[in-house]
GUMAR-488817 format. One record per residue (C-alpha): residue in three letters; residue number from 1; z, y, x; chain. Coordinates in nm, 4 decimals, padded with zeros to 6 digits. Layout:
BEGIN
     r     k         up      north       east   c
   ALA   NUM          Z          Y          X   A
...
This chain:
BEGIN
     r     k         up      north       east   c
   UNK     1    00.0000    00.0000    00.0000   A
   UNK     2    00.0706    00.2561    00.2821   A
   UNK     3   -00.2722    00.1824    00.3809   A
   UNK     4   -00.4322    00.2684    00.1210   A
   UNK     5   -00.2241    00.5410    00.0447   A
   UNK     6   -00.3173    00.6224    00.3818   A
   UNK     7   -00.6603    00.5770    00.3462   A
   UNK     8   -00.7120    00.8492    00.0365   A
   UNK     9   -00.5182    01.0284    00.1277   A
   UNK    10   -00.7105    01.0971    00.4199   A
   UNK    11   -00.9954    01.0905    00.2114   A
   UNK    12   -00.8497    01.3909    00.0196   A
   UNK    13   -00.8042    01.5974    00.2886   A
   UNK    14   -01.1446    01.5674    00.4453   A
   UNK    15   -01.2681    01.6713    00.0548   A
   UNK    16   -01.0593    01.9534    00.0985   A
   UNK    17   -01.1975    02.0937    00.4434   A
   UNK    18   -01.5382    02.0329    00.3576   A
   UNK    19   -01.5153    02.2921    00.0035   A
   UNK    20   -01.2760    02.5259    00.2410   A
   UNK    21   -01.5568    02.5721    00.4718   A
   UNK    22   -01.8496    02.5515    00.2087   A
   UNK    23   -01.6318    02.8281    00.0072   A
   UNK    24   -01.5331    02.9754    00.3564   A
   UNK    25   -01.9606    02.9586    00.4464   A
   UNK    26   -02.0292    03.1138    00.0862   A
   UNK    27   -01.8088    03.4079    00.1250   A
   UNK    28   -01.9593    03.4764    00.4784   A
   UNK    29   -02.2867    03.4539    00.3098   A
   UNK    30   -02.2143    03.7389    00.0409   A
   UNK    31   -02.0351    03.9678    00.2831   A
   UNK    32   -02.3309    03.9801    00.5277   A
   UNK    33   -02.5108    04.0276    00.1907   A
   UNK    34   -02.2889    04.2811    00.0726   A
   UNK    35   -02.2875    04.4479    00.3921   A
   UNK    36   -02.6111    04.4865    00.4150   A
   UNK    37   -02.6684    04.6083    00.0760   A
   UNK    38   -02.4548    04.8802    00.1866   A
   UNK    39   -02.6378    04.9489    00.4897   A
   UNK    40   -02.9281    04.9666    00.3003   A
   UNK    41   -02.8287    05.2249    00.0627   A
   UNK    42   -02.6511    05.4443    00.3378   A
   UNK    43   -03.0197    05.4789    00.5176   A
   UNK    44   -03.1675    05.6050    00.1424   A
   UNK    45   -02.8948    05.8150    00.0532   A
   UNK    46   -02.9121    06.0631    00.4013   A
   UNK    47   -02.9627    06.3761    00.2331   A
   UNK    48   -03.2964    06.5245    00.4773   A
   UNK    49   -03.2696    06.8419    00.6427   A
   UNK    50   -03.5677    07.0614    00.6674   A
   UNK    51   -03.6064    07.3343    00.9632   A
   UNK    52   -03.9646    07.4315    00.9360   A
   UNK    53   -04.2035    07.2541    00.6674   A
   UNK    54   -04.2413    07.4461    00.3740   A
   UNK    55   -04.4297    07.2291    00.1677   A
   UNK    56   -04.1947    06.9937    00.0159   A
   UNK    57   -03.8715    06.8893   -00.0707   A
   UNK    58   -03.6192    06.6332   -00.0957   A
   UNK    59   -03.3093    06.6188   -00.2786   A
   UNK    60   -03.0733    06.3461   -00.3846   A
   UNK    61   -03.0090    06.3629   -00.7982   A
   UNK    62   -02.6541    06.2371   -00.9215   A
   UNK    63   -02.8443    05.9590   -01.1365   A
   UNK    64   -02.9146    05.7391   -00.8111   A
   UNK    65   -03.2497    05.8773   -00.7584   A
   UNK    66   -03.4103    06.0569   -00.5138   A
   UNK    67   -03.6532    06.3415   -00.5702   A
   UNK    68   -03.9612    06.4036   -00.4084   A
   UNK    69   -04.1451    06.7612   -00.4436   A
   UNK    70   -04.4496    06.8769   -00.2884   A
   UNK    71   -04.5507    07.1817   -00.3479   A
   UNK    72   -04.9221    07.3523   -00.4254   A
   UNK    73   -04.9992    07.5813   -00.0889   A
   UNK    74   -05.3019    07.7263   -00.2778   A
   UNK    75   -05.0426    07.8040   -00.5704   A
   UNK    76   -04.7617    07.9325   -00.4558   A
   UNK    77   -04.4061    07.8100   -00.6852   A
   UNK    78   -04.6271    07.5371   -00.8387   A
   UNK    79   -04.5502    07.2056   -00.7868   A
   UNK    80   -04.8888    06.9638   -00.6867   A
   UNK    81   -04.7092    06.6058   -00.7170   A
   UNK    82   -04.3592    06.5377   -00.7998   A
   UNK    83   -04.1774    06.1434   -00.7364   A
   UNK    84   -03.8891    05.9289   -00.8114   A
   UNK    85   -03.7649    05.7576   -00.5473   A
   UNK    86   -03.5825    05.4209   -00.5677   A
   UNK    87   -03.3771    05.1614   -00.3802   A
   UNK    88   -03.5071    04.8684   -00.4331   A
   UNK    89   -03.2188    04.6125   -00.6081   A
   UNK    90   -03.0313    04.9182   -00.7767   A
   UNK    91   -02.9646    04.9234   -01.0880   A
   UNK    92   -03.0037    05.2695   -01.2729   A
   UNK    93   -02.8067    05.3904   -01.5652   A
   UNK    94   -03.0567    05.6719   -01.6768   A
   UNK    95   -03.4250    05.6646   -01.8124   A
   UNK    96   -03.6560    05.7610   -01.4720   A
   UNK    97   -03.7595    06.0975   -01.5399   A
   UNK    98   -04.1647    06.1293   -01.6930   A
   UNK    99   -04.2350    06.4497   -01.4731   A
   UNK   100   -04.3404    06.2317   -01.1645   A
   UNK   101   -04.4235    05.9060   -01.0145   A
   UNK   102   -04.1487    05.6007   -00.9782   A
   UNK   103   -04.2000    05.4424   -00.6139   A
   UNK   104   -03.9146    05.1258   -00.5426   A
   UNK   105   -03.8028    05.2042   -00.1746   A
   UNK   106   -03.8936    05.1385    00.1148   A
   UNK   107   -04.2287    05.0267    00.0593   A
   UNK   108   -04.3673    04.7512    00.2422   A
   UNK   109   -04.7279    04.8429    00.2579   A
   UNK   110   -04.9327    05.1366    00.2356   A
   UNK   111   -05.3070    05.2684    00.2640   A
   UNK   112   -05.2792    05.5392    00.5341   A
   UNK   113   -05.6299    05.7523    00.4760   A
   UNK   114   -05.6043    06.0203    00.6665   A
   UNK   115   -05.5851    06.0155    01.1041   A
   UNK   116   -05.2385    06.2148    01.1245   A
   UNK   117   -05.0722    05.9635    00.8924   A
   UNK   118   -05.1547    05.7035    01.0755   A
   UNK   119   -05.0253    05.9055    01.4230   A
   UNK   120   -04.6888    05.9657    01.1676   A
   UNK   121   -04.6354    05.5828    01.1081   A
   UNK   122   -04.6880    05.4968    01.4792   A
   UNK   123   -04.4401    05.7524    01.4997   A
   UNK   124   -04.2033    05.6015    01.2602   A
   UNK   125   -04.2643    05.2589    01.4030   A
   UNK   126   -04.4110    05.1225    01.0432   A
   UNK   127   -04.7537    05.0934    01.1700   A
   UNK   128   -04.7202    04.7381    01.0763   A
   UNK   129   -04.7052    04.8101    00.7197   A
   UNK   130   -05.0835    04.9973    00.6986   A
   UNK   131   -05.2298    04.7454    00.4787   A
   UNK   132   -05.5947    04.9891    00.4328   A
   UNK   133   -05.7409    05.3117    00.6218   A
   UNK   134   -06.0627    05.5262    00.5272   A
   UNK   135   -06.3010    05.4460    00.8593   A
   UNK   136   -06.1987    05.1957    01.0961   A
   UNK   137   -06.4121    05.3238    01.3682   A
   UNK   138   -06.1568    05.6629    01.3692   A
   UNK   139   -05.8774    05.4984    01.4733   A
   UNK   140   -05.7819    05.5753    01.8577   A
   UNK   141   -05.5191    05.3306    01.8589   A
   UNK   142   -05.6725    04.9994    01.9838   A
   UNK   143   -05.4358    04.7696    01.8228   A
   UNK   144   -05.4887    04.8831    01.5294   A
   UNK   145   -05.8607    04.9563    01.5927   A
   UNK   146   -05.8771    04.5885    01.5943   A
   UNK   147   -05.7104    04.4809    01.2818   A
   UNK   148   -05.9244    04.6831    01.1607   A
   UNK   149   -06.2273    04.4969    01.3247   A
   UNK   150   -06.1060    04.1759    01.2132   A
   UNK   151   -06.0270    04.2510    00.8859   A
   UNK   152   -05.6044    04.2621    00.9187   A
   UNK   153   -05.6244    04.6846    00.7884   A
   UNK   154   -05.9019    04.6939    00.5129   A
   UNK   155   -06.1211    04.9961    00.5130   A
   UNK   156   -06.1143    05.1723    00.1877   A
   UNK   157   -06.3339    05.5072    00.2062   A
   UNK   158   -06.1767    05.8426    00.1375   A
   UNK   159   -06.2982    06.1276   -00.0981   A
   UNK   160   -06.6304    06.0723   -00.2801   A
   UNK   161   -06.6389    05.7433   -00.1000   A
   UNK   162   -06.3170    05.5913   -00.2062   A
   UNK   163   -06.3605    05.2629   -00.3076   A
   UNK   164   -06.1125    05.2137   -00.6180   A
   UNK   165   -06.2109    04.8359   -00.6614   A
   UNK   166   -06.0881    04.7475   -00.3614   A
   UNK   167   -05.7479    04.9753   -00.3121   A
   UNK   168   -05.6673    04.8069   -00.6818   A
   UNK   169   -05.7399    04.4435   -00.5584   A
   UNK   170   -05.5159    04.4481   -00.1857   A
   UNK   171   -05.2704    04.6871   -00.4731   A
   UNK   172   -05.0620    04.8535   -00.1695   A
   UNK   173   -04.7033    04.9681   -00.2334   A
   UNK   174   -04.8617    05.3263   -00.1938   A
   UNK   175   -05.1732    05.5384   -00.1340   A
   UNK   176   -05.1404    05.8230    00.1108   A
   UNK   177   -05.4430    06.0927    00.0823   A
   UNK   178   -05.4361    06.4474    00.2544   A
   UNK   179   -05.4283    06.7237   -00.0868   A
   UNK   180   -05.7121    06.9282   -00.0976   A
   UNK   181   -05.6521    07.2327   -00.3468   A
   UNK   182   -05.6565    06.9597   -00.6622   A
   UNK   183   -05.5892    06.5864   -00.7735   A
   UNK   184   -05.9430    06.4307   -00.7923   A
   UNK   185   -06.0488    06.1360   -01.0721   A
   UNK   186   -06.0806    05.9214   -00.8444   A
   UNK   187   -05.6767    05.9363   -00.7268   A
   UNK   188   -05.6266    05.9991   -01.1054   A
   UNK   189   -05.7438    05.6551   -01.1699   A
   UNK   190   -05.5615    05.4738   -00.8903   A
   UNK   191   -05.2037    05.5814   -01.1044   A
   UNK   192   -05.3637    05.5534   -01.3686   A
   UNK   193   -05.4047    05.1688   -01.2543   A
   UNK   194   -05.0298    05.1932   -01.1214   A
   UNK   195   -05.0550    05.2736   -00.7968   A
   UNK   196   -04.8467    05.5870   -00.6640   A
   UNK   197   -05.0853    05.8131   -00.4523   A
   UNK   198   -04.8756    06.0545   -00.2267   A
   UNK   199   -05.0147    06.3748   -00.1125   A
   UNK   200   -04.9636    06.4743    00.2454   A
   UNK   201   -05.0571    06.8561    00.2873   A
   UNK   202   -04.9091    06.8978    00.6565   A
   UNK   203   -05.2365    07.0825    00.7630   A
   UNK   204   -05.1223    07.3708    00.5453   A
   UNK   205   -04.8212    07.4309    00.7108   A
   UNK   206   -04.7962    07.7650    00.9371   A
   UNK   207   -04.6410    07.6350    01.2603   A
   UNK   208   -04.6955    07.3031    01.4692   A
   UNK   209   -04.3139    07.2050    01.4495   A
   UNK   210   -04.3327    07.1952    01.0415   A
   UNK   211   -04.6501    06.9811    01.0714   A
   UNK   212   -04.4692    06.7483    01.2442   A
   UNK   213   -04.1934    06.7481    00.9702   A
   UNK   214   -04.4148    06.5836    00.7359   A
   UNK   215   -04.2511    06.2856    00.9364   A
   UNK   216   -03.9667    06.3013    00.7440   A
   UNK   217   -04.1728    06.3172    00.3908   A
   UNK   218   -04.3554    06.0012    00.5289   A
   UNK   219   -04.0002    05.8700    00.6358   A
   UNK   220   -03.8799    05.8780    00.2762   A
   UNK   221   -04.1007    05.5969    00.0870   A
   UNK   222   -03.9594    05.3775    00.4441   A
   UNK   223   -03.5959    05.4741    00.3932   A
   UNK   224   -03.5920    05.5724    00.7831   A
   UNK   225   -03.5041    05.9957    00.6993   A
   UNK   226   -03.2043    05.9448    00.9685   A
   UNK   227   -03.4019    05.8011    01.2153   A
   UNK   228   -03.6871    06.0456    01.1641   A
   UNK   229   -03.4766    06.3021    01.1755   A
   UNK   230   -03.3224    06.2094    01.4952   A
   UNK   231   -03.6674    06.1669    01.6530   A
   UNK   232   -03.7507    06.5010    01.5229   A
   UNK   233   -03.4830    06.7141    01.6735   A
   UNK   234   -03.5728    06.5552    02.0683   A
   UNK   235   -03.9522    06.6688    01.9760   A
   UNK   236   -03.8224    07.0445    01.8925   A
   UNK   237   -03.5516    07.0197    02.1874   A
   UNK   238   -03.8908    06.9698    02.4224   A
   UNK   239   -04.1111    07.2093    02.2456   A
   UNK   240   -03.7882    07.5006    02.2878   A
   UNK   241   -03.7842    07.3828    02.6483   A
   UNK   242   -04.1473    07.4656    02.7327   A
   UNK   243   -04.1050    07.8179    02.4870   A
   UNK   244   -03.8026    07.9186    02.7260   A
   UNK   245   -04.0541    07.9438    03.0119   A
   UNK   246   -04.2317    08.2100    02.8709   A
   UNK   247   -03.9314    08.4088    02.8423   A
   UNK   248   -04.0138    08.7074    03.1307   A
   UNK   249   -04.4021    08.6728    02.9892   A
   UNK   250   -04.4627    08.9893    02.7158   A
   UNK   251   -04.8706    08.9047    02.6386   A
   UNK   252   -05.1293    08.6384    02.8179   A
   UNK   253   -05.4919    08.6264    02.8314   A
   UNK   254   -05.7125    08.6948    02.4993   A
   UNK   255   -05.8034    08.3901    02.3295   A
   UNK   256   -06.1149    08.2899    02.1066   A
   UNK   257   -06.0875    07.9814    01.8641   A
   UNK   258   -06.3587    07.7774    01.6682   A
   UNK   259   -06.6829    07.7671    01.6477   A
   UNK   260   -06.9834    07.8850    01.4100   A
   UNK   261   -07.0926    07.5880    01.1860   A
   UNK   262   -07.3836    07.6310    00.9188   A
   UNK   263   -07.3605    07.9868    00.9696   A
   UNK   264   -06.9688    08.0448    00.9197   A
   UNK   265   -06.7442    08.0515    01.1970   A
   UNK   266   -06.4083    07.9309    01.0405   A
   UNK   267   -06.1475    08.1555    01.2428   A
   UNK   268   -05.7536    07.9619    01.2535   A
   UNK   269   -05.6080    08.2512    01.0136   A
   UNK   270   -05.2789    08.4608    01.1341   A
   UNK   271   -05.0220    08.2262    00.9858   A
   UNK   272   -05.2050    07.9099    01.0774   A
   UNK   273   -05.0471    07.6669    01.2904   A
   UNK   274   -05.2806    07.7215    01.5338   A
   UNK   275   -05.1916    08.0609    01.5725   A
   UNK   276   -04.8332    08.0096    01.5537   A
   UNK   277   -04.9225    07.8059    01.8608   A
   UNK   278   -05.1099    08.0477    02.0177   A
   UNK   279   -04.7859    08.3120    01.9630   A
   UNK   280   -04.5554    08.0284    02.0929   A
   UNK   281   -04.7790    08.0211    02.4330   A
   UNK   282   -04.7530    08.4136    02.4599   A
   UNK   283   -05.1727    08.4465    02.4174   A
   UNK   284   -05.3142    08.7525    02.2780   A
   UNK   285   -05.5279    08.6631    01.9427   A
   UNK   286   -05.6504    08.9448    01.7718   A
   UNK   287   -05.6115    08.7713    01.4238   A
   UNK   288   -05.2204    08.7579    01.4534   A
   UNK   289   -05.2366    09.0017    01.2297   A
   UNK   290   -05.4345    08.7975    00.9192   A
   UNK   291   -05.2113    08.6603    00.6270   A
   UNK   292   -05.3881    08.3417    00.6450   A
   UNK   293   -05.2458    08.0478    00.6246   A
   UNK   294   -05.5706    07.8312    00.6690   A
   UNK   295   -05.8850    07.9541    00.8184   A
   UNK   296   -06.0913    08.3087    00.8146   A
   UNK   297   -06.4413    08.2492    00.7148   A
   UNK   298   -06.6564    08.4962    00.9747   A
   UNK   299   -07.0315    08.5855    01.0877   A
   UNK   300   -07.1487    08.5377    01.3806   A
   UNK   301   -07.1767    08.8703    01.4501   A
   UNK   302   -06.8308    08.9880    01.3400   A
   UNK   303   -06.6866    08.7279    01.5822   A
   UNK   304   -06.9164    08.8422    01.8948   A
   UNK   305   -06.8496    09.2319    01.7869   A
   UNK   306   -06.4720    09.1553    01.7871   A
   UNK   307   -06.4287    08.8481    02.0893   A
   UNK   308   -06.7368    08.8371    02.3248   A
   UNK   309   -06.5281    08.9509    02.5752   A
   UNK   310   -06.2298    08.6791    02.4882   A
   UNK   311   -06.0693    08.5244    02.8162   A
   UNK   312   -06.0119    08.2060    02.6931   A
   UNK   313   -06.2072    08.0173    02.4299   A
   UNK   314   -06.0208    07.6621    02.2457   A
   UNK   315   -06.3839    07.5599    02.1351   A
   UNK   316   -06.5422    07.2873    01.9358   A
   UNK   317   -06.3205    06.9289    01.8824   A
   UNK   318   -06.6221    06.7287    02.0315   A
   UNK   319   -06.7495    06.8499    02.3081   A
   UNK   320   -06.7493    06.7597    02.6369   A
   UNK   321   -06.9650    06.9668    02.8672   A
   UNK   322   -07.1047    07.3284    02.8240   A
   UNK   323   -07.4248    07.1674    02.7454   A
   UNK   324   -07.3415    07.0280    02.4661   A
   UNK   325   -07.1763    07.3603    02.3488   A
   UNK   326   -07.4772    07.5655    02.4661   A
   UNK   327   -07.7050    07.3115    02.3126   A
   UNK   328   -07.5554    07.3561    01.9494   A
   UNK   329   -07.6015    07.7543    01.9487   A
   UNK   330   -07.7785    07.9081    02.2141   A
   UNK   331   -07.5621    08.2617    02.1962   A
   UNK   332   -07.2663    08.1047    02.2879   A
   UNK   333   -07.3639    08.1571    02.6093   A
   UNK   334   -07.3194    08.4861    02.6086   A
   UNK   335   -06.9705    08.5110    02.5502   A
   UNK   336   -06.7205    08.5985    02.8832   A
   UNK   337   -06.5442    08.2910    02.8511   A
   UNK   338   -06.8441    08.0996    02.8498   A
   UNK   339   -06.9928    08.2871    03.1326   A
   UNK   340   -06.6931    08.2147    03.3639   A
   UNK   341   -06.6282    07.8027    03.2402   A
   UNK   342   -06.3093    07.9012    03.0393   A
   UNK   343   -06.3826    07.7157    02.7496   A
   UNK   344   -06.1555    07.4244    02.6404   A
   UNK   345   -06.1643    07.1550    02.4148   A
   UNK   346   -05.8971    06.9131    02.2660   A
   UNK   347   -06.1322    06.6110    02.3654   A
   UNK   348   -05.9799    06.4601    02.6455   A
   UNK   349   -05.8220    06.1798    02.4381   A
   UNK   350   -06.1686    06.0972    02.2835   A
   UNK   351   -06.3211    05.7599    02.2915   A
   UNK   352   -06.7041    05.6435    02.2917   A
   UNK   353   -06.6439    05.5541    01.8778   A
   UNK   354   -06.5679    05.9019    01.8635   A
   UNK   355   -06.1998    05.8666    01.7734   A
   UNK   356   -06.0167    06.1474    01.9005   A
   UNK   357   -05.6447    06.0842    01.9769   A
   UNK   358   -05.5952    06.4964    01.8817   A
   UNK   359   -05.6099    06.4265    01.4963   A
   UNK   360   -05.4103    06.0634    01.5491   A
   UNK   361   -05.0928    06.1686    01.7564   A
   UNK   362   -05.1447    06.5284    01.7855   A
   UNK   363   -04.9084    06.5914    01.4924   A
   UNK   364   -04.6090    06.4460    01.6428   A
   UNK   365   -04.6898    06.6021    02.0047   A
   UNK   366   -04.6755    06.9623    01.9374   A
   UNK   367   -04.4601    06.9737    02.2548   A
   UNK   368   -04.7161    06.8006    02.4522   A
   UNK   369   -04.9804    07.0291    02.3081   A
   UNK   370   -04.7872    07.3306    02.3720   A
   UNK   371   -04.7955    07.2344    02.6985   A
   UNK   372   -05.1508    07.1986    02.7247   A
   UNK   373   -05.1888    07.5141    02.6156   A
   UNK   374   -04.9106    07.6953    02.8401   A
   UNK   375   -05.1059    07.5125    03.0960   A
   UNK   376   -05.4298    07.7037    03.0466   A
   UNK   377   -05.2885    08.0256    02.9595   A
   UNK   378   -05.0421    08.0320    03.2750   A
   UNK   379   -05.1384    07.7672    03.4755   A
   UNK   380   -04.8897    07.8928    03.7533   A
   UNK   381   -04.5637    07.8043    03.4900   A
   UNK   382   -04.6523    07.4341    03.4674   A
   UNK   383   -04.8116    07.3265    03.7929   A
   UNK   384   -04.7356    06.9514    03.7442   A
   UNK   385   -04.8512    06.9077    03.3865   A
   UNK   386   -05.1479    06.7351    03.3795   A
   UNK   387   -05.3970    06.8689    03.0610   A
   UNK   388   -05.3316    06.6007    02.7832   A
   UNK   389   -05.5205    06.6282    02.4449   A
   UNK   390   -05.7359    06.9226    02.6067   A
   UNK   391   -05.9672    06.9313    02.9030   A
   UNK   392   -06.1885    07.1834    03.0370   A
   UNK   393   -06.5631    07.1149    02.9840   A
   UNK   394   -06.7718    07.0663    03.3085   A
C-alpha cells in the first residue's frame, strides 16, 4: 500500500508541476503580449512636434484617435485632405469621424509615387514596405531599382498614367501621391474603391528644413513619429552647424537659378525653399524680395535684363557639360557665369537611367546640400567638402 500510495502520489505531483509551468508559460506569454501592446501604443501616442513645415498637422484627439491635417498651400486656411489615424487592435468607443479618411496604423505596405517619398522611407528605414512606385527606371537606389526589375515593387504610373486596375488588385495599405493644386478622379476613385490616398505637398514648403519634416507626416501611417523626430533634430543640428560658418559673411556672390523651358523661365520665387537656401548660404538673389512660395514664371529677356551679369548660375537638373546647356538655347552663352564656367548643376548623383539621387535623398540632406552650396559660394569656408548632389559642368 505505501507503494502505491507512493506511486500516485508521485504521480500527483508531477501533474501539478507540469500545469504550474504551463500556467507559469501562459502568463509569460500574455505579459510579453501585454507588454508589447503597450509598447506599441506608446510609439502612436508621441504627440509630434513641428519646427518648420507648415503644411500639416498632427494632433492626438481624446477619443483614441489621431488626426491628420494637411493643408491647401494654393488656399490658404483650407484644408486639402484630412485622416483618422488608428492603432491597429484598439478598440474605439466613438463613431470615426466622416470628415476624413480612417487608415489602421502602422501600415504595412504602401505605393510610394513620387522620388522624395521614396528618399523619406529609406529615411525612415520602411523601404521594405513599398509594395508599388510610378517608373521603376527613376529609382537611384539599386536595391530597390531591382525589385523593381524583377517585379518585387510593381510599377503603377502616376498622374494621367495611373493605372487604377492594378493599385486596386496588389490593394496597398496606402497610396502616397505628391498634391498638385486639386484631388484628381483618378485618386477619387482609388477611395472611392477603399484605398486611403495621402497627399504629400513637401515641395510647397518655404525652407529646406520643413521639406524634410514631411518625414514626420510620412512617419505617422508607420507609428515611428519618435524616431523620426529624433533623426530630424541631428539633420537640423548639422544644417545650424554649417549656417554658423557664415556668421562674419554679410552678402556672397549673385546667383542665377533655372532655366528657360518652352519659352518660360520658371524663377525659384522669394519664399521658395530654394531661396531660403540660397539666404541660408549668404548668396545675393535678386528675387529675395518675391512673395512666392513656388516659382516666378519669366521671359527670357526679363531674366537676361535683370541676371546676365549673375556670378553664379544653379542651372538645369540634367546636365552635365556646357554643351549640353549651350546646345538647348544658344543665348545662354552669353551670360557671365556661363562665360567664366560658373554654372552648376545638382547632377552629380545621376545615373545612365537618368535617376538622379537629388529628387530621391535630397529631401532628407538639406545639410549636405547646404553644404554643396556653401561650397560654391565660399569655397575657402569648406575646403574639405567634397561637392555632393552638385558638380560643376566641364
Amino acid at each position: 500500500m505505501n507503494l502505491v500510495r507512493s506511486f500516485y502520489l508521485g504521480i500527483g505531483f508531477l501533474i501539478l508541476i507540469g500545469f504550474s509551468s504551463c500556467q507559469s508559460g501562459k502568463s509569460a506569454k500574455t505579459n510579453e503580449s501585454v507588454s508589447q501592446e503597450s509598447f506599441n501604443d506608446s510609439l502612436f501616442y508621441h504627440q509630434t512636434k513641428l519646427k518648420y513645415a507648415k503644411g500639416f498637422q498632427v494632433k492626438l484627439l481624446d477619443n483614441g484617435l489621431k488626426e491628420l491635417i494637411v493643408w491647401d498651400p494654393w488656399n490658404p486656411g483650407k484644408i486639402f485632405q484630412k485622416y483618422y489615424l488608428k492603432n491597429k487592435g484598439s478598440l474605439l468607443k466613438t463613431e470615426i469621424p466622416k470628415d476624413g479618411l480612417l487608415v489602421d496604423v502602422p501600415i504595412k505596405s504602401i505605393a510610394a509615387l513620387s522620388s522624395t517619398q521614396i528618399g523619406i522611407l529609406k529615411f525612415l528605414g520602411v523601404e521594405d514596405k513599398i509594395a508599388a512606385i510610378s517608373l521603376k527606371d527613376r529609382i537611384y537606389d539599386e536595391q530597390l531599382n531591382k525589385k523593381a526589375q524583377d517585379g518585387i515593387i510593381q510599377t503603377v504610373g502616376h498622374a494621367e498614367t495611373l493605372n487604377f486596375e492594378k493599385i486596386v488588385e496588389l490593394d496597398p495599405d496606402l497610396v502616397m501621391v505628391a498634391g498638385f493644386m486639386k484631388i484628381t478622379e483618378r485618386e477619387t476613385k482609388l477611395m472611392q474603391a477603399g484605398l486611403p490616398v495621402a497627399y504629400n505637398i513637401e515641395w510647397m514648403e518655404s525652407s529646406p528644413l520643413a521639406r524634410a519634416e514631411w518625414a514626420k507626416f510620412i512617419a505617422a501611417f508607420f507609428n515611428k513619429e519618435a524616431e523620426a523626430e529624433k533623426l530630424f533634430n541631428k539633420i537640423e543640428q548639422r544644417y545650424n552647424d554649417s549656417q554658423n560658418l557664415l556668421t562674419n559673411i554679410n552678402i556672397g556672390p549673385t546667383v542665377l537659378c533655372g532655366y528657360n523651358f518652352k519659352g518660360t523661365w520658371y524663377m525659384p520665387g522669394g519664399q521658395s525653399y530654394i531661396a531660403q537656401l540660397l539666404r541660408d548660404a549668404k548668396a545675393d538673389y535678386c528675387w529675395f524680395s518675391d512673395k512666392s512660395s513656388g516659382s516666378i514664371p519669366l521671359s527670357f529677356e526679363v531674366v537676361f535684363d535683370k541676371q546676365s551679369d549673375a556670378d553664379i548660375w544653379f542651372g538645369p537638373g540634367q546636365c552635365r557639360t556646357m554643351k549640353e546647356l549651350i546646345d538647348l538655347d544658344q543665348r545662354y552663352a552669353l551670360f557671365k557665369a556661363s562665360k567664366n564656367k560658373e554654372v552648376y548643376c545638382y547632377t552629380k548623383r545621376m545615373n545612365d537611367r537618368g535617376a538622379n539621387d537629388w529628387y530621391e535623398s535630397g529631401i532628407m540632406k538639406p545639410d549636405v546640400v547646404l553644404k554643396d552650396v556653401i561650397k560654391i559660394l565660399h569655397p575657402e569656408l569648406l575646403q574639405d567638402h567634397e561637392l555632393y548632389f552638385y558638380q560643376k559642368l566641364k
